[in-house]
C-alpha positions, 0 to 999 in steps of 0.5 A, spaced: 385 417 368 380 415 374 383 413 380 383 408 385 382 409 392 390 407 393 392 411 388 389 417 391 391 415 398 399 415 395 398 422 391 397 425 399 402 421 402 407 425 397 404 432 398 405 431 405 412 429 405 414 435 399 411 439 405 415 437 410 421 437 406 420 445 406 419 445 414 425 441 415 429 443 410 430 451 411 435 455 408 440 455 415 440 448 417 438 449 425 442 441 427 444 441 434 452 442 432 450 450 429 446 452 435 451 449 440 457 453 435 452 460 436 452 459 443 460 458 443 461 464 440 456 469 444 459 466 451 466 468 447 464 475 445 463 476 452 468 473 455 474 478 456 480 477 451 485 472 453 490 473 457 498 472 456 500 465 457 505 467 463 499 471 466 494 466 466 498 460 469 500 467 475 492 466 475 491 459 476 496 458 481 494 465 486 488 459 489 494 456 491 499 460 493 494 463 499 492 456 500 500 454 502 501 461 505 496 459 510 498 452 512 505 454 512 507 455 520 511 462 517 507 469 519 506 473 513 505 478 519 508 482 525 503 480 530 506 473 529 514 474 530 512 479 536 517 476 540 523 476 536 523 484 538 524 486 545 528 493 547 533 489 551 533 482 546 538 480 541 534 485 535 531 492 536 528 496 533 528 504 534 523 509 531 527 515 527 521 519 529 518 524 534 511 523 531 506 521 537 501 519 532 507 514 529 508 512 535 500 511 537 500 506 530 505 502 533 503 501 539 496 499 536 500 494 532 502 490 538 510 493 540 508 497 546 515 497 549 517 492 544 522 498 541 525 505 543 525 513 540 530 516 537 530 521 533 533 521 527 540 526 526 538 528 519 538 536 517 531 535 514 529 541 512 535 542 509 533 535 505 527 538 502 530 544 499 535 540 496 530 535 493 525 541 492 530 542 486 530 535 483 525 532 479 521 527 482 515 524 484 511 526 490 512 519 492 519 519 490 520 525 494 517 522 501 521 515 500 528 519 499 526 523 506 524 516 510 530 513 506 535 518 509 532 519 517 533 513 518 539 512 514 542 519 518 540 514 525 544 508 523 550 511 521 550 515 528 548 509 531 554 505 528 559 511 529 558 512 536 560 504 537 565 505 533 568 510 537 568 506 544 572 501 547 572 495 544 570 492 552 563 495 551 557 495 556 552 489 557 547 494 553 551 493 546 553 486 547 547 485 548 543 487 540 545 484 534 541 486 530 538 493 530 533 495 525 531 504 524 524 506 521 524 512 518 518 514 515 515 521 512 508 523 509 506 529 505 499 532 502 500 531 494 495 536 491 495 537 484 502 535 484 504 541 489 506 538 495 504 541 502 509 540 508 507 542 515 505 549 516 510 554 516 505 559 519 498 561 520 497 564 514 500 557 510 496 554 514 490 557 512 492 557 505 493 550 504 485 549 507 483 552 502 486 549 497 483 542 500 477 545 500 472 541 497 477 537 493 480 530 492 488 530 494 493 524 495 497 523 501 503 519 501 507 515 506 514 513 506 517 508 510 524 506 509 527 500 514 534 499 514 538 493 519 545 494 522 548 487 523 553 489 530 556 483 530 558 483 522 566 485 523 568 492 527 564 496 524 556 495 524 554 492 517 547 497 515 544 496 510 537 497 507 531 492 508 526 495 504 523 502 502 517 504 499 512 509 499 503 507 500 498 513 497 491 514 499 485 519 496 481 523 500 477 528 499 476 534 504 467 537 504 467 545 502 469 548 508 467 556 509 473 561 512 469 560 519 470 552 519 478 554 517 479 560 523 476 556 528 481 550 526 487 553 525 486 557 531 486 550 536 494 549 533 492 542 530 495 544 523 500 547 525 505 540 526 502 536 520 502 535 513 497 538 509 495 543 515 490 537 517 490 531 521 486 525 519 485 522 527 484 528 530 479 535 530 480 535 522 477 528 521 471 532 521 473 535 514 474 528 510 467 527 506 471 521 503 478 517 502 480 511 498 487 507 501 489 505 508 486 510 513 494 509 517 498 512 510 493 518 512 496 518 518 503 517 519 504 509 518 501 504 513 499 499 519 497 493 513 504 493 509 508 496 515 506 490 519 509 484 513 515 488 511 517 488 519 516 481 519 520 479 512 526 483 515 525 478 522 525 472 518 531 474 513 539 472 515 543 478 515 
C-alpha cells in the first residue's frame, strides 16, 4: 500500500518510542528509591556493628557528662582541694614511703609540705616470700604490697592513740582525718618479677634480660583514711587501691653500658635495676602508659583518687 506523508511521519514516531522503551526500561530499574537503597546499604557495610542499647545510651550520654563535670564547681583533681591538706589541719596526709622519687612526685603534684613521711612498720620482704608462693597476678602482687604498707601504718598510728592518755596533746587533737598512702612498683618481664636488686651480679642479670626488649611496670597504690574522732578507737578503713601499668622498652645494651651503669649504684635501690628518671633514662628507647607509674606514682590517677577520698563524709 502507498503511503501518506502522515502515515510515514506516525511509523517514525513508533520506531523512536520502541527505542526509548529499551533505554528507559532495562532489566534493573535505576529509580531514585534503589540507587538511595544501595547507598544505604554500602554506608551500613562500613559502619561498625551495632552496639548494645546499654552501650549506646553510655555513648550518647559521655558528651554530657564531661560537659556537667566541667561546669560543676567540684575539682576532679587534687590541685583543686589542695587546702583541704595541711600537716597541722583538720586532715593529713603521710606517705608510708621512704622513696625520694615518690616524695619528688608529690612535690611536683603541688603538696610540698602539705603532708609528712613515715615509713610504713611493715616486714616487707617477709610479705614477699609469703606472696611469691600465691598464685597472683603481678598487678595483684604490687597492690597487696601497697594495701599492707599503708595498712601496717595505720593500724600503728591508731595503737599508739590508744595507748595514751585520754588528755591528748594539741597535735592529736588537732587531726580528724588522717589518710596513709602506701605504694609498691615492680618490673614484670615475661611474667617474672624483678624486685630490687639483691647484688651486683642481680643486678646485671636483670639488665640483660631487659636488653632490647618491652616489659610491664606496675605501680600499686593503696590509700587508707583513719577517722580519729570516730569512738576511742580510730576508724581505718580503706579508700581505694588499685594498680597502673606501663610498657617500656629497654634499646640493645652491650655488657660495657651494664658495668658502667651498675657501678654508678643507681640499680642497686630501684625495681628492675633501673631508674626511669635518672641515669638509666638513656636506656629506655620507647614506652607506652603514665611516664610517673614507671617511676613511683601515677601523678594523673593518684591526683583524682586524693581528691574523691577528700570529698567523701567518713
Amino acid at each position: 500500500l502507498g503511503s501518506t506523508p502522515i502515515m510515514r511521519q506516525q511509523r517514525f514516531i513508533i520506531k523512536i518510542a520502541n527505542v526509548l522503551a529499551i533505554v528507559v526500561q532495562p532489566t534493573q530499574s535505576f529509580t531514585p528509591v534503589n540507587h538511595i537503597q544501595r547507598l544505604g546499604l554500602l554506608a551500613a557495610r562500613s559502619q561498625p556493628k551495632p552496639q548494645p542499647q546499654k552501650q549506646q545510651q553510655q555513648e550518647q550520654q559521655r558528651p554530657l557528662t564531661m560537659t556537667s563535670q566541667t561546669e560543676n564547681n567540684t575539682g576532679n583533681f587534687l590541685l583543686s582541694n589542695l587546702d583541704q591538706l595541711s600537716t597541722a589541719g583538720p586532715k593529713r596526709l603521710i606517705l608510708a614511703s621512704q622513696s625520694p622519687r615518690r616524695r619528688e612526685i608529690l612535690d611536683m603534684m603541688g603538696l610540698k609540705e602539705r603532708y609528712t613521711v613515715n615509713p610504713s612498720p611493715l616486714d616487707e620482704e617477709k610479705l614477699q616470700i609469703e606472696l611469691s608462693k600465691m598464685e597472683m597476678s603481678p598487678q595483684e602482687y604490687t597492690k597487696t604490697l601497697a594495701e599492707e604498707k599503708a595498712n601496717a601504718l595505720a593500724e600503728e598510728i591508731v595503737s599508739n592513740e590508744n595507748n595514751v592518755d585520754k588528755g591528748k596533746d594539741d597535735d592529736d587533737e588537732e587531726h580528724e582525718v588522717t589518710f596513709i598512702l602506701g605504694s609498691d612498683t615492680i618490673v614484670d618481664f615475661r611474667g617474672r618479677i624483678l624486685e630490687k636488686p639483691k647484688s651486683h651480679e642481680n643486678a646485671v642479670e636483670m639488665l640483660k634480660n631487659l636488653s632490647g626488649e618491652w616489659h610491664e611496670v606496675h605501680t600499686g597504690v593503696a590509700l587508707y583514711r583513719i577517722d580519729h574522732k570516730l569512738g576511742s578507737r580510730g576508724k581505718v578503713q580503706l579508700a581505694t587501691s588499685y594498680t597502673e601499668t606501663s610498657r617500656v622498652k629497654f634499646s640493645v645494651l652491650s655488657m660495657k653500658d651494664i658495668e658502667a651503669y651498675v657501678g654508678t649504684g643507681e640499680p642497686m635501690d630501684k625495681a628492675g635495676s633501673y631508674g626511669i628518671q635518672g641515669i638509666g633514662g638513656q636506656f629506655v628507647e620507647k614506652m607506652e602508659g603514665d611516664f610517673f607509674t614507671v617511676m613511683g606514682l601515677p601523678m594523673n590517677s593518684l591526683s583524682r583518687a586524693i581528691s574523691e577520698a577528700l570529698s567523701l563524709n567518713p
